[in-house]
C-alpha positions as CSV (number, residue, x, y, z in Angstrom):
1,X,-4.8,10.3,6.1
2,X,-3.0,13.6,7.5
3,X,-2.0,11.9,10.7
4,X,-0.6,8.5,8.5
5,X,1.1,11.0,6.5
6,X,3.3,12.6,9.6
7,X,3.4,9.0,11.2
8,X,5.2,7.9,7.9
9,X,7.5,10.6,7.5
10,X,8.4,10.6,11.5
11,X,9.7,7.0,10.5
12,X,11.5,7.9,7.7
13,X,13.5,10.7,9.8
14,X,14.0,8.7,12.9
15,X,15.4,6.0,10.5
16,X,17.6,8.4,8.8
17,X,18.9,9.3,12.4
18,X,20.7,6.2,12.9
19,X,23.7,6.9,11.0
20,X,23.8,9.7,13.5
21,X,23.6,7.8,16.6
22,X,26.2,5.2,14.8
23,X,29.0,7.8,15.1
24,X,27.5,9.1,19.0
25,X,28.1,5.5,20.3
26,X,31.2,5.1,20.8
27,X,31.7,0.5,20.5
28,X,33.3,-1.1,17.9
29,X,30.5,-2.1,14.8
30,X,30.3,-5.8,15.7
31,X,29.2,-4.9,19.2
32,X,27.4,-2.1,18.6
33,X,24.9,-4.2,16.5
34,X,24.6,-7.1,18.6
35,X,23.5,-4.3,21.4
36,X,20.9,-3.2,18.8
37,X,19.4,-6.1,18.0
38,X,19.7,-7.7,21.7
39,X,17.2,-4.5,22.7
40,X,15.2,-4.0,19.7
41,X,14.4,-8.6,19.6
42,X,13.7,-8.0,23.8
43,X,11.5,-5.0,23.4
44,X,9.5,-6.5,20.1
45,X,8.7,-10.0,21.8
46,X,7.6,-8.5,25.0
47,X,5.3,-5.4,22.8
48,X,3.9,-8.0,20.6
49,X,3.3,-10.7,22.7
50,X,1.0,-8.4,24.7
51,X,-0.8,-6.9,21.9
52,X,-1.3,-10.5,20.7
53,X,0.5,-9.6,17.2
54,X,2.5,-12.5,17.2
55,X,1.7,-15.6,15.1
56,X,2.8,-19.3,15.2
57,X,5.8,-20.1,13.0
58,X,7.0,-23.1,11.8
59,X,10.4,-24.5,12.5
60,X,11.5,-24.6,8.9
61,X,10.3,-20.7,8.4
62,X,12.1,-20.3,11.5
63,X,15.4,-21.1,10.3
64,X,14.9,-19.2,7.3
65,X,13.9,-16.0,8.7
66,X,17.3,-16.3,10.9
67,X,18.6,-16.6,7.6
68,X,17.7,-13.5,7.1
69,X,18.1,-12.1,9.7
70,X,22.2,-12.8,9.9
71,X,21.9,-10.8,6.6
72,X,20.5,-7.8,8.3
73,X,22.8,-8.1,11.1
74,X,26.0,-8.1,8.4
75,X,24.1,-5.2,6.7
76,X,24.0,-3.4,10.1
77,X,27.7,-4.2,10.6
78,X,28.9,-2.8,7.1
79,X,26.8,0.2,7.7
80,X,28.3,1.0,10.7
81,X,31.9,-0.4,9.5
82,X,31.1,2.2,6.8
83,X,30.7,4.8,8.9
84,X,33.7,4.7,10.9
85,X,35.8,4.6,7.8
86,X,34.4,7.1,6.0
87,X,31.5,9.0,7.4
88,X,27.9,8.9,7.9
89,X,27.0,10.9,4.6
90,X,29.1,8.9,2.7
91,X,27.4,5.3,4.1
92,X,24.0,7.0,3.4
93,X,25.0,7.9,0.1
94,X,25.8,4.0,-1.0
95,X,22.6,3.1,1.5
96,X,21.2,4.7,-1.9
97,X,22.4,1.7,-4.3
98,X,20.1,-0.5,-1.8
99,X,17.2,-0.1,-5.4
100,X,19.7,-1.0,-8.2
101,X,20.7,-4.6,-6.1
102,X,17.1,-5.5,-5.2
103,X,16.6,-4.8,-9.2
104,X,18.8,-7.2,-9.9
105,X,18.2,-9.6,-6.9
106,X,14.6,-9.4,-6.9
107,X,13.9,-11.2,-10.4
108,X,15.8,-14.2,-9.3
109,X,14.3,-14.8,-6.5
110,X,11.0,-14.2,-8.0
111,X,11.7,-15.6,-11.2
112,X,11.0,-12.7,-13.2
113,X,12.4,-10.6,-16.1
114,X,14.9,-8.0,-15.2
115,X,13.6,-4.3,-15.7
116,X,15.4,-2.3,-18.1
117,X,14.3,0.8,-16.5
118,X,14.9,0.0,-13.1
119,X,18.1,-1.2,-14.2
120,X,18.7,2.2,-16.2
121,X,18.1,4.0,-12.5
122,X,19.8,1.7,-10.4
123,X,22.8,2.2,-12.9
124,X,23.2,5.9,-12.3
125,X,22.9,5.0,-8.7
126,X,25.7,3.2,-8.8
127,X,27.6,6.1,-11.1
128,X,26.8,8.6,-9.0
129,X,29.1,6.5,-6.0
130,X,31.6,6.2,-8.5
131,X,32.4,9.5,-8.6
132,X,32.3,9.8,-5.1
133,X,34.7,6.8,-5.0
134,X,36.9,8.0,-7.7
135,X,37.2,12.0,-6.8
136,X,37.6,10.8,-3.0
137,X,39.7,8.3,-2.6
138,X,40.0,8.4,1.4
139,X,36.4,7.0,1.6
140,X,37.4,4.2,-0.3
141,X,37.3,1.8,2.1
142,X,34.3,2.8,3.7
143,X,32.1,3.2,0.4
144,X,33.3,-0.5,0.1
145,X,31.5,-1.8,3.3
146,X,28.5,0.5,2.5
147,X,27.9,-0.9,-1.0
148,X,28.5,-4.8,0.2
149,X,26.1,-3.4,3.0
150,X,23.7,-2.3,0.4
151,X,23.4,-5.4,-1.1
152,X,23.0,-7.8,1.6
153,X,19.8,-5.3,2.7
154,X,18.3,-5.5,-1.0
155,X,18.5,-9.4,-0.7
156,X,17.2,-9.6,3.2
157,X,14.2,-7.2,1.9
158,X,13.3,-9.6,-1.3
159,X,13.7,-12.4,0.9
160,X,11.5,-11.3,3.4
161,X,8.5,-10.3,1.7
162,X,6.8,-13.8,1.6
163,X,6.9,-14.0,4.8
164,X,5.4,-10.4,5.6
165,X,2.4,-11.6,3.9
166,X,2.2,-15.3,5.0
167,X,2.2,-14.2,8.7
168,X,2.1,-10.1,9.6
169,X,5.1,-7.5,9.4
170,X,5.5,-8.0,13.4
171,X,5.8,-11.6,13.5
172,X,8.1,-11.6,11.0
173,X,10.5,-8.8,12.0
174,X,10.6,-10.5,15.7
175,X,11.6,-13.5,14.3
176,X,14.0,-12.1,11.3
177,X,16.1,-10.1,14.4
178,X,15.8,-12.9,17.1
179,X,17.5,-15.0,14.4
180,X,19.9,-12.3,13.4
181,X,20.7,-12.1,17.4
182,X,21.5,-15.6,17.6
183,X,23.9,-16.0,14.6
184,X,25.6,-12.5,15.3
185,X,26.1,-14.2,18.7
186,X,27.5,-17.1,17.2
187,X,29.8,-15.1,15.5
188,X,31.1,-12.4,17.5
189,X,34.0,-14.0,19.2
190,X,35.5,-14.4,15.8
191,X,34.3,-11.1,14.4
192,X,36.4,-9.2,17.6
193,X,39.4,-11.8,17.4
194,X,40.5,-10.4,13.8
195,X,38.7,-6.4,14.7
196,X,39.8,-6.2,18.2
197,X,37.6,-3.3,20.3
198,X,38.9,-1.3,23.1
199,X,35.7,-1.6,24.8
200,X,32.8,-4.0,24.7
201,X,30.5,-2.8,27.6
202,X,28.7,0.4,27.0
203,X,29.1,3.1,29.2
204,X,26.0,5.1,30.3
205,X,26.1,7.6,27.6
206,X,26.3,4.2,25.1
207,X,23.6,2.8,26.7
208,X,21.3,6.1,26.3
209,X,22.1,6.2,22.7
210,X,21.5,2.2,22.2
211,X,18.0,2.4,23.7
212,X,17.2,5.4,21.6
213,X,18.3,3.3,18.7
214,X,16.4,0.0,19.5
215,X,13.4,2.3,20.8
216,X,13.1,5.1,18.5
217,X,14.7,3.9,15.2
218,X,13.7,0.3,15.5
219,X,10.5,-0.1,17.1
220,X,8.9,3.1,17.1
221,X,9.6,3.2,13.4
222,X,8.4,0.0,12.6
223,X,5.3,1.0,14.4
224,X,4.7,4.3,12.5
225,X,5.5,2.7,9.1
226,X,3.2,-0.1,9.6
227,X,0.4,2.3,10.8
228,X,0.7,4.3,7.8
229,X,0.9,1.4,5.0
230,X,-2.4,0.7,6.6
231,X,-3.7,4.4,5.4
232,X,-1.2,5.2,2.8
233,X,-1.0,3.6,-0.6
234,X,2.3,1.3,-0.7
235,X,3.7,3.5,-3.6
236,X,3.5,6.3,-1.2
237,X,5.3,4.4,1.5
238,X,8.0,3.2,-0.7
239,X,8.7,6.5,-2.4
240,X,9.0,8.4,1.2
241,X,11.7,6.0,2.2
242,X,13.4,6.8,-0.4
243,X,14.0,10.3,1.5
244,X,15.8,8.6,4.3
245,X,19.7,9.0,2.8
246,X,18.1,12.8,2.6
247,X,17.2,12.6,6.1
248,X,20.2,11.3,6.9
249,X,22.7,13.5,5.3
250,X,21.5,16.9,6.6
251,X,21.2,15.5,9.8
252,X,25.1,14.9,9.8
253,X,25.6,18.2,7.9
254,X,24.0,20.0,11.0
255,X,24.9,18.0,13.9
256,X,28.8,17.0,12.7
257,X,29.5,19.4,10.0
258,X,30.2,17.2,7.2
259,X,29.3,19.5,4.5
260,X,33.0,21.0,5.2
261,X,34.7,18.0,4.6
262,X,33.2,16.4,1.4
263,X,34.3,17.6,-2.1
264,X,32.0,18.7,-4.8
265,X,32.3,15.6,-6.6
266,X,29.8,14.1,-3.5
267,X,27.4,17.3,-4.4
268,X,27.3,15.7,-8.1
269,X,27.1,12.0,-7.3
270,X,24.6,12.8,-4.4
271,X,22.8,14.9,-7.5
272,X,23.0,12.0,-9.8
273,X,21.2,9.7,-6.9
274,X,18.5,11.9,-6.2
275,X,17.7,12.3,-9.8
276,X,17.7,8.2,-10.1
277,X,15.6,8.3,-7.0
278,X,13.0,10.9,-8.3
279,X,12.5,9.5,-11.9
280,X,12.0,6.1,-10.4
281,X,8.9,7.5,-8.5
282,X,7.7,9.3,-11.4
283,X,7.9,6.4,-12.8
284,X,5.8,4.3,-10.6
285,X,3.3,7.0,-10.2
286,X,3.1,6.8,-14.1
287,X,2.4,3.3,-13.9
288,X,-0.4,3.3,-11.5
289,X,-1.9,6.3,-13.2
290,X,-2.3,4.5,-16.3
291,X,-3.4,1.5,-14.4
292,X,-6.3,2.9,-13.1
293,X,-7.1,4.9,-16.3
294,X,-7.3,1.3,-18.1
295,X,-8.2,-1.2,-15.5
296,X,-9.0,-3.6,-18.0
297,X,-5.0,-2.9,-19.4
């Protein structure tokens, strides 16, 4: 249990590192993603294939986990977009509203009534980037991309969960990023005609940070997180994530300073997020303590 425990949190902190390595490598968004998923698809089919983790997909679940996958890949691109016009803290910090969208997004897709509370949460979420938005208007652009980034994450992540269960979480994520690959492919040509890059071919200090991306913050994590949802409860999983903006944030305090440069009005809307975030696993720990003290409830 100990050693699922670090092997979650590891993942959590090398996912909250890639805001980091966004603002290290130095290619335009657009390219910098299609470099990401290019490694991370490669190095997934070749480490599953040998561990025999891969499972047979059909061709109609094939075209809707590319699908999905595009809508990872535009999340990836608004993240990153959202970094270089405002800066990493800031993209983490509407990385935050990624719970009020799947609120609202998830009972559509699952046909399902809408959760006051969760919309309650999710709401103060979103209030808390509004001061942000409002007090700062320099970001304003990128808390833009990271918001539209937020929400096409929360609908890839509903999306995707019948599939986690109808095959396994490796099969799946090889197959959501190959077909996230193949459409960003489609589409870069276009994407660089109208947000022209100096540079499309990574130098070697590029190429170090893209393979600790792919590596580290893709597969590695992946790895860990799945190894601990095999120990942990999912509660426990879910509410750890939820630490990853955290993560994030003081990494780019310490390593670019950006504690210097944000206003306190980020201090109260950050505030105002991390309240939403802790009542909402109070909240679910709540639940599931009352559910196993009336299992018959």
């Amino acid at each position: 249990m100990r050693k699922a425990f670090i092997q979650l949190h590891i993942a959590v902190f090398l996912a909250g590192f890639t805001g980091i390595l966004g603002k290290l490598i130095t290619l335009n968004e657009g390219a910098l993603v299609w470099y990401r998923l290019f490694l991370t698809s490669v190095s997934m089919w070749i480490l599953f294939y040998f561990t025999k983790k891969l499972k047979t997909v059909s061709w109609k679940d094939r075209f809707r986990l590319s699908g999905i996958g595009a809508l990872s890949a535009f999340h990836w691109v608004g993240f990153y977009g959202a970094i270089n016009y405002s800066n990493v803290s800031v993209a983490l910090v509407c990385f935050s509203s990624v719970g009020f969208f799947t609120a609202l997004v998830e009972p559509v897709v699952t046909k399902s009534r809408i959760k006051p509370v969760q919309l309650i949460l999710g709401l103060m979420v979103m209030a808390g980037i509004y001061l942000i938005f409002h007090f700062d208007p320099g970001y304003k652009t990128g808390i833009i991309l990271g918001i539209i980034s937020a929400f096409l994450i929360a609908v890839a992540i509903t999306l995707l969960k019948d599939f986690v269960v109808k095959y396994n979480p490796e099969t799946a994520l090889t197959w959501q990023l190959s077909g996230g690959l193949i459409v960003l492919s489609a589409l870069l040509p276009f994407y660089l005609h109208f947000f022209p890059a100096g540079d499309i071919i990574p130098d070697l200090k590029d190429w170090a940070w893209l393979f600790v991306l792919a590596w580290l913050c893709s597969v590695i994590a992946f790895q860990f997180s799945t190894y601990a949802l095999q120990k942990l409860s999912a509660f426990t999983v879910n509410l750890t994530f939820n630490m990853e903006p955290v993560y994030g944030i003081l990494l780019a305090f310490l390593v670019y300073h950006e504690n210097k440069l944000l206003s306190k009005w980020f201090y109260i809307g950050f505030a105002m997020i991390m309240t939403a975030l802790a009542l909402h696993g109070w909240l679910i720990w709540y639940q599931q303590k009352r559910s196993s003290a009336n299992p018959n409830a």
